[in-house]
N, C-alpha and C positions, 0 to 999 in steps of 0.2 A: 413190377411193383412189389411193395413189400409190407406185411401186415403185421400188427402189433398183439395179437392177442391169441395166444395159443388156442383156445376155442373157438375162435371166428368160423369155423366150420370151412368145408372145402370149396364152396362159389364163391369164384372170384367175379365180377363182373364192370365192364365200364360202371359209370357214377355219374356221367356228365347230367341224366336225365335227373336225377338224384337232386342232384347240386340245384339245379335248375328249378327243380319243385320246389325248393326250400327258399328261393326267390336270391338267392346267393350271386353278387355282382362284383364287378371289379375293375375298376380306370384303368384304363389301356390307351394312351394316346396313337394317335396316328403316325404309322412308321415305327413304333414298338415293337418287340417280339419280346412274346412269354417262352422264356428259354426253359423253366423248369416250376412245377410246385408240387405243395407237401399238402395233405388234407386230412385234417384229424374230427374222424366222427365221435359222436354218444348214438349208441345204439341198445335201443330197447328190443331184448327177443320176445319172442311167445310165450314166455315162462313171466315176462314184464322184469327181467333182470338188465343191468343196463352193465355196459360195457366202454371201453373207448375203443378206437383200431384206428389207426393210421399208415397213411400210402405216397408213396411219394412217384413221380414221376422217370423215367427210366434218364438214368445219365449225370444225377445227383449223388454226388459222392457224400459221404460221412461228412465232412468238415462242413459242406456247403448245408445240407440238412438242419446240423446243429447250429450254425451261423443265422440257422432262419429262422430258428425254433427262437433262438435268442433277442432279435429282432420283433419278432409276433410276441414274444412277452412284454418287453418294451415299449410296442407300440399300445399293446391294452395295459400298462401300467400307466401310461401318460409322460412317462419318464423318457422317450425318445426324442421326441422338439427340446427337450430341457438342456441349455449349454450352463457349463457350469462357469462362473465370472472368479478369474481370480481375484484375490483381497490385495486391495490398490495403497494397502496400509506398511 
């Protein structure tokens, strides 16, 4: 895994309980397989400083990462269902 923020300190640890606590879900149909994900926190330390870090899953290359990152923008802009119609004029 790999982390985004030069001060994240040196624990690294699973997340899944993490995730979990945060009540954080996701559609999985039956006969699916989750091949890979990317998980971008905000984290408040003891100092009450906030931070971002992000982690991806072991076997995600660069191009795939950024392809997802682009995609999760997309999808919270709204602008992803959106087709564009060409002009019939």
């Amino acid at each position: 895994m790999s982390g985004w923020d030069e001060n994240a300190g040196t624990e690294t640890r699973p997340i899944g309980d993490v995730l979990d606590g945060l009540g954080i879900e996701a559609t999985v149909r039956q006969g699916e397989l989750v091949s890979g994900a990317m998980v971008l926190l905000k984290v408040i330390d003891n100092d009450g400083d906030t931070r971002l870090s992000m982690s991806h899953s072991d076997g995600l290359g660069w191009i795939e990462r950024a392809g997802m990152l682009r995609v999760a923008e997309l999808i919270e802009s709204g602008s992803a269902g959106r087709q564009q119609v060409p002009d019939e004029g």
